[in-house]
C-alpha positions as CSV (number, residue, x, y, z in Angstrom):
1,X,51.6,137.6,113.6
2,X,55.0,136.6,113.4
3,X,58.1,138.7,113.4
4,X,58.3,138.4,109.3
5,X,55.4,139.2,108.7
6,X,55.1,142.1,111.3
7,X,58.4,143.5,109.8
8,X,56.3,143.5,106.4
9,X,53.6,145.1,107.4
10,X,55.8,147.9,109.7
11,X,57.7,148.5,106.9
12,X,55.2,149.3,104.5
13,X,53.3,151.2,106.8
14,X,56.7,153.3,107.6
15,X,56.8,153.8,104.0
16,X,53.6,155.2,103.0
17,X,54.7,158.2,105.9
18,X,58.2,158.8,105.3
19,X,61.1,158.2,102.1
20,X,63.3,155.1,103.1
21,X,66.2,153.7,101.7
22,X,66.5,150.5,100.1
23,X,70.3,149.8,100.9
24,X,69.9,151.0,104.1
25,X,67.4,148.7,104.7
26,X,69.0,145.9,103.5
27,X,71.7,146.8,105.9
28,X,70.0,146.9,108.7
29,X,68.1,143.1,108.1
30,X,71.6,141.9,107.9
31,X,72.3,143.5,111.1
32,X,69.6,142.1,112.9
33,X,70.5,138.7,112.3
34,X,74.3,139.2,113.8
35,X,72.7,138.6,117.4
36,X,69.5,139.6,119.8
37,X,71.0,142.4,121.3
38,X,71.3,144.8,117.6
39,X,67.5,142.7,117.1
40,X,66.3,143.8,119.9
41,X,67.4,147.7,119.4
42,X,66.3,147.6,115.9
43,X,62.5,146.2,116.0
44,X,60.7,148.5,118.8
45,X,57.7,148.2,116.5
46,X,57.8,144.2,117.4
47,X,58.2,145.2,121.3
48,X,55.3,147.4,120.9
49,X,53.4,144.3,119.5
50,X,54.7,141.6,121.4
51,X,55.4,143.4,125.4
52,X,51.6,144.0,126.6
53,X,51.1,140.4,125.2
54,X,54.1,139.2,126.8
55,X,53.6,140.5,130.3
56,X,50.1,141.9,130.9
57,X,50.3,142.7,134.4
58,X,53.4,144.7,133.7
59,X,52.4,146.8,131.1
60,X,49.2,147.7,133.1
61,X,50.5,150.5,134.8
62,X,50.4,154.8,134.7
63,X,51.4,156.0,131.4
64,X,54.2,158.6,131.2
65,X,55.6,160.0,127.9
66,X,58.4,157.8,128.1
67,X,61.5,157.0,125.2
68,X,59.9,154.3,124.1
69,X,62.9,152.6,122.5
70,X,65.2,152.5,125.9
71,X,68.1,150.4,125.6
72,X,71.5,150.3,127.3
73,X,73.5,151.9,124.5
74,X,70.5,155.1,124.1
75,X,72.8,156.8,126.4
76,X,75.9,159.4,125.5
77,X,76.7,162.9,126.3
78,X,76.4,166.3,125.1
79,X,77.6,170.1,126.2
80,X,75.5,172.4,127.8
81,X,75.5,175.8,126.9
82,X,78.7,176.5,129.8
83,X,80.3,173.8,127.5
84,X,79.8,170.9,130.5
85,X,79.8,167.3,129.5
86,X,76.6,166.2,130.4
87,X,75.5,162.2,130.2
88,X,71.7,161.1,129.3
89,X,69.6,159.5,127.4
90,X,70.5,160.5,123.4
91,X,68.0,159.5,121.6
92,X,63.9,159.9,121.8
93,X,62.7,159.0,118.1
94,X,60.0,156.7,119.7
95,X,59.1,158.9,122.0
96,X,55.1,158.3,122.9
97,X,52.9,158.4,125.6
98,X,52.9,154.6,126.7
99,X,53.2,152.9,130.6
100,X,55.9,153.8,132.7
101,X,57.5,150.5,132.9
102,X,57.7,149.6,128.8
103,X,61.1,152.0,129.6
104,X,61.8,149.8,132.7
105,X,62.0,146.2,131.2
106,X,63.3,147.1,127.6
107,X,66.0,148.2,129.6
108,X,66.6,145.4,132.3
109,X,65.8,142.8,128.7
110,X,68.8,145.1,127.0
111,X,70.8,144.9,130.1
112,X,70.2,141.0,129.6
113,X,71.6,140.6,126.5
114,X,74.1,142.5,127.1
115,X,75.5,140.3,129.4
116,X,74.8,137.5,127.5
117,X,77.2,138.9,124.5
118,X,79.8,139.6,127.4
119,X,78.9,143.4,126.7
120,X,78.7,144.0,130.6
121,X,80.5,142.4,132.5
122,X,81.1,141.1,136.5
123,X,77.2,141.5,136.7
124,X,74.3,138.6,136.4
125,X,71.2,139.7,134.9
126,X,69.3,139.5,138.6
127,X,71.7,142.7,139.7
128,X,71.2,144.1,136.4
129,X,67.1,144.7,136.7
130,X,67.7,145.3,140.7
131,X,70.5,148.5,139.9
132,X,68.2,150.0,137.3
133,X,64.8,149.9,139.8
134,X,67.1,150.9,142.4
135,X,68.4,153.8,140.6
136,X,64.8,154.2,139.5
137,X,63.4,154.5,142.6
138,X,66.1,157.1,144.0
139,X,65.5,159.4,141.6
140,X,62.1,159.0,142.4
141,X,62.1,159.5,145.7
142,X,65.0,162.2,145.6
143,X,63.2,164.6,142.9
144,X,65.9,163.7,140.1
145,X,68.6,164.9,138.9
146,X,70.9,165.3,136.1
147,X,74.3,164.0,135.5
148,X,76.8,166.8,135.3
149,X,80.5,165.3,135.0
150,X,82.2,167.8,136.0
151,X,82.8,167.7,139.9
152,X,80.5,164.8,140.3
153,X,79.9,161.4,138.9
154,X,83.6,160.3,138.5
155,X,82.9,156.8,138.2
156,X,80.6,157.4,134.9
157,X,82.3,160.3,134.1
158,X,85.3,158.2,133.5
159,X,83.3,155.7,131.7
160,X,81.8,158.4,129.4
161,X,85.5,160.2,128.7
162,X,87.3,156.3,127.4
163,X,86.1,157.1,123.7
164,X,87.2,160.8,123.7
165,X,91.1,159.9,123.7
166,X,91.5,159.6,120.3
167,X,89.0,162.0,118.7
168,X,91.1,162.0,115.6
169,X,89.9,158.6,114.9
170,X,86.4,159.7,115.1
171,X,86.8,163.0,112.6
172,X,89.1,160.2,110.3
173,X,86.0,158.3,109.7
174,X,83.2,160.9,109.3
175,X,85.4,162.9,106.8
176,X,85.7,159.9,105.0
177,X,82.0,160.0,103.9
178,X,81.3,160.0,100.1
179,X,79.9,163.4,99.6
180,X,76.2,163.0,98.4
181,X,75.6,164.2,94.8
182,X,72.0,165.5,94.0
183,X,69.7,167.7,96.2
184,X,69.0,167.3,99.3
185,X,65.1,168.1,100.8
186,X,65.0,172.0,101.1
187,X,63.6,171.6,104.3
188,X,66.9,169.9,105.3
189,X,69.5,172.0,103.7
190,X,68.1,175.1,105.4
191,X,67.9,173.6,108.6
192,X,71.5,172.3,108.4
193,X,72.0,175.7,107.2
194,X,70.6,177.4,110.1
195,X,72.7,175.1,112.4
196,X,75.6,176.0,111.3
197,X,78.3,178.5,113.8
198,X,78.2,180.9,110.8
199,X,74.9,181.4,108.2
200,X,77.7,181.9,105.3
201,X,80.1,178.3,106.2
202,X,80.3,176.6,103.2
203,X,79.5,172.5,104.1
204,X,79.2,169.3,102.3
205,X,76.3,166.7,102.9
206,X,76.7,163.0,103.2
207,X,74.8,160.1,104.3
208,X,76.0,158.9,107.7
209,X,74.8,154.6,108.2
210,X,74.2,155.1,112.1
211,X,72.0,153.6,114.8
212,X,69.4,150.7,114.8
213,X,65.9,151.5,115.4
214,X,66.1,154.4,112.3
215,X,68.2,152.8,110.0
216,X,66.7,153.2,106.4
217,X,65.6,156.9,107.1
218,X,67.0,159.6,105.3
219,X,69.9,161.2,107.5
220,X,72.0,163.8,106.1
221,X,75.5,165.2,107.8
222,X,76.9,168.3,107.2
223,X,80.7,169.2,107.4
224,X,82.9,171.5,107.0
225,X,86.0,173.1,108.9
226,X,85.6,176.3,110.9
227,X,89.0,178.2,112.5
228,X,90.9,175.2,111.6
229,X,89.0,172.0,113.2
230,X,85.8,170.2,111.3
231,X,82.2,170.5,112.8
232,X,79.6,168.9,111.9
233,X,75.6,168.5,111.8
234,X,72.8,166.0,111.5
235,X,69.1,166.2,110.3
236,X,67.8,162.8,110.7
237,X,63.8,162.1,109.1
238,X,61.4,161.4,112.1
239,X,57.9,160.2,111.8
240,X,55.0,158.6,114.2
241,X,56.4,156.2,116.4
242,X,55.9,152.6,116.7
243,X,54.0,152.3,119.6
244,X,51.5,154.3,117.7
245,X,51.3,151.7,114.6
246,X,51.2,148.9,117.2
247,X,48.4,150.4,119.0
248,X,46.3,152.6,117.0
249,X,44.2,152.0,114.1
250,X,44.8,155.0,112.4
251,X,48.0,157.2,114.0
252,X,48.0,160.8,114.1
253,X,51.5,162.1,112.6
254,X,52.3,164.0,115.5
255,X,56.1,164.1,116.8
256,X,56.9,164.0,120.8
257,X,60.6,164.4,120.4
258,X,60.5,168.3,121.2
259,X,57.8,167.6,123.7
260,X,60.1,165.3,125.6
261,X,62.8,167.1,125.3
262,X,61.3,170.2,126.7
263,X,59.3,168.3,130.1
264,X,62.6,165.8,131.1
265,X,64.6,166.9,133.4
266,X,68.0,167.6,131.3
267,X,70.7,169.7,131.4
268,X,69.9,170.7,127.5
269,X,71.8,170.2,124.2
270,X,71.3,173.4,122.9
271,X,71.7,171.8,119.4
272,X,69.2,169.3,120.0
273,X,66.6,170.4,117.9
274,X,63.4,169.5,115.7
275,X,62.6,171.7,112.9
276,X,59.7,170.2,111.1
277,X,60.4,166.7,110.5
278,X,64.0,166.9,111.1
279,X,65.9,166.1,114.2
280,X,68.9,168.7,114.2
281,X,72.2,168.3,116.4
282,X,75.6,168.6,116.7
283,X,77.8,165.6,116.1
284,X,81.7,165.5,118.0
285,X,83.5,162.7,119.8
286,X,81.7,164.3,122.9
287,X,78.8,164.6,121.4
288,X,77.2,161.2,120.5
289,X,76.4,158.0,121.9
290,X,78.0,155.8,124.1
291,X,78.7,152.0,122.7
292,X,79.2,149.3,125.4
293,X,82.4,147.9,123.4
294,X,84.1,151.5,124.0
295,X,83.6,151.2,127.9
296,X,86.8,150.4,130.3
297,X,87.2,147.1,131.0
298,X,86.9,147.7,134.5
299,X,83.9,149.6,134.0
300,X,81.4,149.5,136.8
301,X,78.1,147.5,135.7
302,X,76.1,148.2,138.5
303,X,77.0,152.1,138.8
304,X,76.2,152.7,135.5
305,X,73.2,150.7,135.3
306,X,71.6,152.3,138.4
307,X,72.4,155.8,136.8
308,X,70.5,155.0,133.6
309,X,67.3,153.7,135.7
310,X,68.1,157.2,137.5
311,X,68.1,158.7,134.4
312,X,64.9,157.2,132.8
313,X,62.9,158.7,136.1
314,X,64.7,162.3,134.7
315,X,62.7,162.1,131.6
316,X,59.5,160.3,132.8
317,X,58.9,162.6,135.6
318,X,58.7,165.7,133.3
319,X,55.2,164.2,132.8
320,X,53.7,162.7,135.7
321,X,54.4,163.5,139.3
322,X,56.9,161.1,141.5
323,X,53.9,160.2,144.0
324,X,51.8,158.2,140.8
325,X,55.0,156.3,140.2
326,X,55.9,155.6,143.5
327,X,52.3,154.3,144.2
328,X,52.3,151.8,141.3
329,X,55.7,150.5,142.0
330,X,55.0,150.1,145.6
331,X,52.2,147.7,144.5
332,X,54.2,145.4,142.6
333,X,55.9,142.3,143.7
334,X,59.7,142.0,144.6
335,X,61.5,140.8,141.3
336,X,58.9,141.8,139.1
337,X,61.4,144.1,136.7
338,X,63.4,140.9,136.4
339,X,61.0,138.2,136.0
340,X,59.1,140.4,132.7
341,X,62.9,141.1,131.7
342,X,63.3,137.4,131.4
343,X,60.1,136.8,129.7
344,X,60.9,139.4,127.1
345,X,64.3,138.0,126.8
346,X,63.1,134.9,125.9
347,X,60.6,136.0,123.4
348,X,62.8,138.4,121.4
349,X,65.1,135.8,121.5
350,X,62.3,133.3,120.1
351,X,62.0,136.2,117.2
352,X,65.3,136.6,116.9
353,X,65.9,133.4,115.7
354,X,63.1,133.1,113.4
355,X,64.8,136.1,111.7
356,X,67.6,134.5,112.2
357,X,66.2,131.6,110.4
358,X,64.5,133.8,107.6
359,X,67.9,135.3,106.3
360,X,69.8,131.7,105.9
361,X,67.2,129.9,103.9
362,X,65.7,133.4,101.9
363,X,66.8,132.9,98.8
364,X,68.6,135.6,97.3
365,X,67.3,138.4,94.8
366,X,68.4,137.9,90.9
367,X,71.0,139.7,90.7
């Protein structure tokens, strides 16, 4: 199957589950095409498919209920109930049960293309998939751990804090959201509702376009101002993931994002959370996730990339113990996470440029 047809049949499978929007949609195949690295993040339903394929002996391995969807730019920060900027993983819509190292190389292949698009820089894509294992295997071996920046972590902590100096900038563009007209899904309004610091806050709904991966879902915002400053929240549609439609005949609708949430080891959002089908959460500068193109030019590739491997141990060892992990990684040969990353780099660029391909000589709707 190739990657137009597989898009076809994902999407229409997606659709019989969940409402989707059109424009959105459309938006989102035009994105894809730009380059491999937004391809890549937006078609985890094609890594599902195209991975175990790809690079058997990899994806034989211990299965842990991983992210699924791990790239470099699934990472941003969040406040802890004593109001502490806290860095992680931000995002867990494809959250599944699925081998440990599907987590591993989407991240060394993201890492990749990163660097290809001179998103990361002073690193080759060799150090790249060594920093991640490395970081990996320390949190392994040291239990985990999660990234506090308060007293610790300068170095990512002042890689984290470079998009919070203008936060005006941020508010300036959410506020600037059409306000939707219509009704929203019940189940959404009173969940925005509940969210809210006080039950009687009177709040507009938008649609906010955001991320990759759930672009064309229904995503509602709420805002309003409260003691003079605007706060806002999000109920974003989830549904089965991917790996699920890649890998069984007939998927059970059942969420992990709660699950995964609750096992990893986090310091926790305390807005972060699902109510029914809707992912609730705060949104702030401080609050969101953390784009490559807002890093410091003298960012530190290798630091931050061995604290995101570190990281993806945080949430994969809230299901299965360090010693099963350990065992399975000892087995494997030196510069496997690199060699698979390369193999999945080329074949998602291979897709890539069939999409590519599709969008130039598709001829366009009547208008």
């Amino acid at each position: 199957m190739n990657i137009i047809k597989a898009n076809q049949k994902y999407e229409a499978w997606l659709g019989e589950r969940i409402p989707l929007l059109a424009a959105d949609l459309e938006h989102k195949h035009e994105l894809m095409s730009l380059a491999p690295f937004p391809f890549l993040r937006a078609t985890f339903y094609r890594w599902a498919q195209t991975w175990p394929a790809v690079s058997p002996k990899t994806a034989a391995a211990p299965e842990v209920l991983g992210v699924g969807d791990l790239h470099v730019e699934n990472f941003g920060t969040w406040r802890d109930v004593e109001g502490r900027l806290v860095w992680g993983i931000n995002d867990f819509d494809e959250a599944c049960w699925l081998p440990y190292t599907c987590d591993l190389v989407r991240l060394a292949t993201s890492a990749h293309f990163a660097i290809a698009g001179d998103h990361l820089k002073m690193i080759t894509p060799g150090k790249a998939s060594k920093a991640i294992l490395d970081g990996y295997r320390a949190a392994l071996k040291g239990g985990g751990g999660v990234f506090v920046l308060a007293e610790h972590h300068p170095v990512l902590r002042t890689m984290a804090v470079e998009r919070l100096k203008q936060p005006e900038l941020y508010w300036q563009k959410m506020l600037a959201l059409k306000t939707l007209t219509g009704k929203i899904p019940s189940s959404a309004a009173k969940s925005l509702k509940r969210m809210m610091p006080d039950p009687k806050l009177k709040f507009r709904v938008v649609h906010r376009i955001a991320g990759l991966g759930s672009l064309g879902r229904l995503r509602f915002v709420a805002l309003a101002d409260w003691h003079g400053g605007t706060v806002a929240r999000e109920a974003k549609e989830l549904t089965t993931s991917a790996w699920l439609w890649a890998h069984s005949p007939r998927p059970k609708a059942k969420l992990f994002y709660q699950q995964i949430l609750d096992c990893s080891m986090r310091c926790p959002d305390p807005f972060a959370k699902l109510c029914g089908r809707w992912m609730l959460r705060r949104l702030a500068p401080d609050c969101s996730r953390i784009e490559l193109a807002s890093l410091p030019a003298t960012h530190d590739a290798v630091k931050l990339l061995f604290a995101m491997g570190w990281e993806t141990a945080n949430v994969h060892l809230g299901s299965v113990k360090a010693s099963v992990l350990s065992r399975d990684l000892a087995k494997r040969p030196s510069g496997w996470l690199h060699r698979a990353a390369e193999e999945m780099f080329e074949s998602t660029s291979r897709d890539w440029e069939a999409w590519r391909k599709r969008k130039v000589t598709e001829p366009r709707s009547p208008q």
